[in-house]
NUTORDO-309593 format. One line per field, with one value per residue (C-alpha): residue number from 1; residue in three letters; x, y, z. Coordinates in Angstrom, 1 decimal, always signed. Example, Ala and Ser with C-alpha at 12.3 -4.5 7.8 and 13.67 -1.06 7.14 Angstrom:
2
resi: (1;2)
resn: (ALA;SER)
px: (+12.3;+13.7)
py: (-4.5;-1.1)
pz: (+7.8;+7.1)
! end
This chain:
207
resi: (1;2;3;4;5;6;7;8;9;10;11;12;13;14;15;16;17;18;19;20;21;22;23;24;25;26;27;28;29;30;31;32;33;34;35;36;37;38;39;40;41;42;43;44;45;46;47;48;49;50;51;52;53;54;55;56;57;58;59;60;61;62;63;64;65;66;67;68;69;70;71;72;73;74;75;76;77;78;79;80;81;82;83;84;85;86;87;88;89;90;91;92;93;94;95;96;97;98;99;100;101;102;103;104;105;106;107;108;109;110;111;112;113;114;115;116;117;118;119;120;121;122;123;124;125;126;127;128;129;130;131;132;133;134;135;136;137;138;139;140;141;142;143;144;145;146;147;148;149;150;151;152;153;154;155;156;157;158;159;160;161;162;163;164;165;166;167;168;169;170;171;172;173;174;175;176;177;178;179;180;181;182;183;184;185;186;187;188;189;190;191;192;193;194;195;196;197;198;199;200;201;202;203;204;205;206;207)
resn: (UNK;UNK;UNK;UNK;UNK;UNK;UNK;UNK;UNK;UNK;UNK;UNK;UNK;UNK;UNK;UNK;UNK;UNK;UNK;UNK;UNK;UNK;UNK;UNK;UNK;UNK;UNK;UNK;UNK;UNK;UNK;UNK;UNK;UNK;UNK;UNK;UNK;UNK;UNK;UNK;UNK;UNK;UNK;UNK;UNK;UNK;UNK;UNK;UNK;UNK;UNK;UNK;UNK;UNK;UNK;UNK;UNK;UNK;UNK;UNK;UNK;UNK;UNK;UNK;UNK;UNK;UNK;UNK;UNK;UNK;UNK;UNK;UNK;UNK;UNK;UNK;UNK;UNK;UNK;UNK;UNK;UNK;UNK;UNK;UNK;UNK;UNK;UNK;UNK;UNK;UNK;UNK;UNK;UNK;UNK;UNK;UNK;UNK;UNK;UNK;UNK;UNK;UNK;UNK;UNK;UNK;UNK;UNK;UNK;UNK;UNK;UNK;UNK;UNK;UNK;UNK;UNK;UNK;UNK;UNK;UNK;UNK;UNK;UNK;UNK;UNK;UNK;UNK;UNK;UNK;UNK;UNK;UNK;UNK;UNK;UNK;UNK;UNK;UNK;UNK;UNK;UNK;UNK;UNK;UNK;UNK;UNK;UNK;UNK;UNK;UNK;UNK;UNK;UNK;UNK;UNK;UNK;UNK;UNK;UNK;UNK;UNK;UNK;UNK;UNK;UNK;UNK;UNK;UNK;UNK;UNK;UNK;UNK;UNK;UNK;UNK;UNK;UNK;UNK;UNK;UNK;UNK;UNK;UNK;UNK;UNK;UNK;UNK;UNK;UNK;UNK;UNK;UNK;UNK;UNK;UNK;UNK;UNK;UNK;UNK;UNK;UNK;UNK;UNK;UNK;UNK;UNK)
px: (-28.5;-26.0;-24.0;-22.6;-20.9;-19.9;-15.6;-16.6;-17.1;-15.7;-17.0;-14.5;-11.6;-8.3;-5.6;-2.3;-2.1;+0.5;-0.9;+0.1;-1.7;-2.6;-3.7;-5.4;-6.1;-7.8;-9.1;-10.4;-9.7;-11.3;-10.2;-10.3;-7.4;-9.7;-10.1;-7.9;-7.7;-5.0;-4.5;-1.7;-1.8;+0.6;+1.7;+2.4;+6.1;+4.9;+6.0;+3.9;+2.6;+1.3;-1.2;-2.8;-5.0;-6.7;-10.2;-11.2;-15.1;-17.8;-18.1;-19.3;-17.1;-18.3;-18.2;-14.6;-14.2;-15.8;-13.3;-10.0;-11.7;-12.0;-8.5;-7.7;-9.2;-8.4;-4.4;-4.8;-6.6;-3.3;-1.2;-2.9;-4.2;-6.2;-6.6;-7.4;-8.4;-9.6;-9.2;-11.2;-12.4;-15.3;-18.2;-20.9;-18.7;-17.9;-21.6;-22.7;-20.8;-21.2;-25.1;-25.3;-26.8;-29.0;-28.8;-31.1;-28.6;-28.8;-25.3;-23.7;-25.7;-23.4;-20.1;-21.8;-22.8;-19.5;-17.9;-19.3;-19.0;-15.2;-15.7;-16.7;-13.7;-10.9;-11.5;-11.4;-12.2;-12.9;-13.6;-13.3;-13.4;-10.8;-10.6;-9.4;-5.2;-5.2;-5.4;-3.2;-0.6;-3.8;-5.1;-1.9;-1.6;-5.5;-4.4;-1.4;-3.0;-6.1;-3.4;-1.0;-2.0;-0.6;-1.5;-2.2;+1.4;+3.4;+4.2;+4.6;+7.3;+6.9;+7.6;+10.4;+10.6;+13.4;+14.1;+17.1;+18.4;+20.5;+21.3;+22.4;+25.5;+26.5;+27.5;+29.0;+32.8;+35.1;+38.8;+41.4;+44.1;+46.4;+43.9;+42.5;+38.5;+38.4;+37.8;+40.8;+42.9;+40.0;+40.5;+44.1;+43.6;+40.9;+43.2;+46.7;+46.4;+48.5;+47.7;+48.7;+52.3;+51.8;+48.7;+48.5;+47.1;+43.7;+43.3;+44.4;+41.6;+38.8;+40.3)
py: (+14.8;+11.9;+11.4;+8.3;+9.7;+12.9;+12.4;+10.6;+15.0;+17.8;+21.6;+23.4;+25.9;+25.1;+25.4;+24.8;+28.8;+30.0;+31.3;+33.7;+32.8;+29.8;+26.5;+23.1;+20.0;+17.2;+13.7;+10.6;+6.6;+3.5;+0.4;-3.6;-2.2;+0.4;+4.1;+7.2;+10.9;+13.1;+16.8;+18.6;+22.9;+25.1;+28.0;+31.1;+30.5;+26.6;+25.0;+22.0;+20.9;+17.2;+15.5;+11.9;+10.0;+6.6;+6.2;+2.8;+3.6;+2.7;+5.7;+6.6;+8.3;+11.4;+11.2;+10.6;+14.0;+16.0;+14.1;+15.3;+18.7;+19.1;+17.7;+20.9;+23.2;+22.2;+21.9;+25.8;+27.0;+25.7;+27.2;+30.8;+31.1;+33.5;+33.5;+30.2;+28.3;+25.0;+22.8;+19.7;+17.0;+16.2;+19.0;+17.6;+18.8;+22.0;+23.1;+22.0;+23.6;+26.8;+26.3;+25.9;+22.3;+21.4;+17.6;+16.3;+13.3;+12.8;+11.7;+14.4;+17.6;+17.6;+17.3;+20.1;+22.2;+21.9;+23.1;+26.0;+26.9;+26.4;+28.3;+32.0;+31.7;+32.4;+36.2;+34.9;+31.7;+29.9;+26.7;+25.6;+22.4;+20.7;+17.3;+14.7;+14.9;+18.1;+16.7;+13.8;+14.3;+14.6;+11.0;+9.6;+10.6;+9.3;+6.0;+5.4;+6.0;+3.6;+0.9;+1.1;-1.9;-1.0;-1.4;+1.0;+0.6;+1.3;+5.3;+5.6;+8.6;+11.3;+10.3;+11.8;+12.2;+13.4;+14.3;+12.2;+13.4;+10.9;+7.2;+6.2;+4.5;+8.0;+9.6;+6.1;+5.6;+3.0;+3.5;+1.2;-0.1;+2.8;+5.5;+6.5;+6.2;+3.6;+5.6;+7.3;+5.2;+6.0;+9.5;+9.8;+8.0;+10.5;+13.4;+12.2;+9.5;+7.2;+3.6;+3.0;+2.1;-1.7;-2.3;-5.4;-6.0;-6.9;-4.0;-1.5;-3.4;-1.9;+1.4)
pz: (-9.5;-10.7;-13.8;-14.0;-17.6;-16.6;-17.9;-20.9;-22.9;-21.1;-21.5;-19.3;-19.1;-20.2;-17.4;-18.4;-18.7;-15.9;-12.9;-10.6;-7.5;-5.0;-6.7;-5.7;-7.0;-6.2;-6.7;-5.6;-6.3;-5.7;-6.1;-5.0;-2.7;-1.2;-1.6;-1.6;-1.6;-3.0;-3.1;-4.0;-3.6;-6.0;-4.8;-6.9;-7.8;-8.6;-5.5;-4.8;-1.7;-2.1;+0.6;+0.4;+3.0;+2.8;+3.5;+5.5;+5.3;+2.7;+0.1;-3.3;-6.2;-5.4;-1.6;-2.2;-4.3;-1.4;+0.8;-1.1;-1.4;+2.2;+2.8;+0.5;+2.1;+5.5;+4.1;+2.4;+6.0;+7.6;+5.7;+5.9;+2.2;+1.7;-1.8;-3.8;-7.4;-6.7;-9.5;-9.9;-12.9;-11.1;-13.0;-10.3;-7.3;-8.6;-9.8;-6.3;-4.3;-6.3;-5.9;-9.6;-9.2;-6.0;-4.9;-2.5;-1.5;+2.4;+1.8;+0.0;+1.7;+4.7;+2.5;+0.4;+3.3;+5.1;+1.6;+1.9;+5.4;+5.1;+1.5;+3.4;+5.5;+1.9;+1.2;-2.3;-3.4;-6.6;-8.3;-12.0;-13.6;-15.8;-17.7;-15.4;-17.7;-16.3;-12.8;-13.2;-9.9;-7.6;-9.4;-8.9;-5.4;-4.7;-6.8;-5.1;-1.0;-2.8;-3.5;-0.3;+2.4;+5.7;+9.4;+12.2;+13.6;+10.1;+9.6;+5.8;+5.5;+3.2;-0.3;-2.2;-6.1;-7.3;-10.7;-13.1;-16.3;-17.1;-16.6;-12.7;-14.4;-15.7;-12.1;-11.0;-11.3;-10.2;-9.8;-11.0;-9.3;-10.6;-9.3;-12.3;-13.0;-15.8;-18.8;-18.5;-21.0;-23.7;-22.3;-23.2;-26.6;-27.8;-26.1;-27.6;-30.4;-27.8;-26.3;-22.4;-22.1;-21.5;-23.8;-25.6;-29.2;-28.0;-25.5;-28.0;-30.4;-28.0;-27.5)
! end
């Protein structure tokens, strides 16, 4: 079975809830670059453990989905999970593999089949499907892995995000030639009422 408009209505369960166990999202992107995966597992106190891959092999949209969900899964194995909500925005994956919709695809039954082999070794496993703004870092990853050109001999480091909450020019001070960080004249103005000992008429203008 094939829906080529299966995001355009959504009949689902809301997620944003907190949740006290293991997550994992996924997703899939294809592009004039080429195609990639994302995945990105939550743990139970929110820590997030992202995972991307690029795909260099002819595939369809949902090809790519049962690719990031077997990145997941392999990723959650790993890491000894026993216990695990997958998260996806693709509704034909999820029916699938819960054997809620058959497919007779030559090309998706061993994806679908693997799935669930790799499914009976969680002792608790489960998959729900969300609208695709609820699974927006797993798109980004997949978009940004679809997008990246790079050669067999380039290693691509782990990519670090970090989080600013307030302009760079804020935690960046220069000294003057008396030692003091330059906004310590307006400092002593607001403080005291009193312009710097050698200030002329224009410099006591800006203060």
């Amino acid at each position: 079975m094939y829906f080529p408009d299966e995001q355009v209505s959504f009949i689902g369960e809301d997620i944003a809830k907190p949740y006290d166990g293991w997550r994992m999202f996924f997703d899939g992107a294809a592009n004039f670059k080429g195609v990639g995966i994302g995945v990105v597992l939550v743990s139970e106190i929110g820590q997030h453990y992202p995972l991307s891959a690029k795909l260099r092999f002819l595939c369809t949209n949902n090809i790519e989905e049962y690719e990031a969900c077997i990145l997941g899964l392999n990723l959650a194995l790993d890491m000894n999970i026993q216990e695990l909500l997958v998260i996806s925005d693709s509704d034909l994956l999820v029916h699938q593999v819960q054997g809620e919709w058959a497919t007779k695809n030559t090309k998706i039954l061993p994806y679908l089949y693997h799935v669930q082999e790799m499914m009976k070794r969680f002792m608790k496993i489960e998959f729900r499907h969300v609208p695709r703004i609820q699974n927006e870092f797993a798109d980004t990853l997949a978009i940004l892995s679809s997008m990246i050109q790079h050669s067999d001999k380039n290693y691509i480091d782990p990519i670090l995000v970090r989080i600013h909450n307030q302009p760079a020019y804020c935690t960046h001070f220069e000294e003057e030639a008396d030692g003091n960080p330059w906004f310590h004249d307006i400092k002593e103005y607001m403080a005291k009422g009193e312009y710097p000992e050698h200030a002329n008429h224009i410099q006591k203008g800006t203060l």
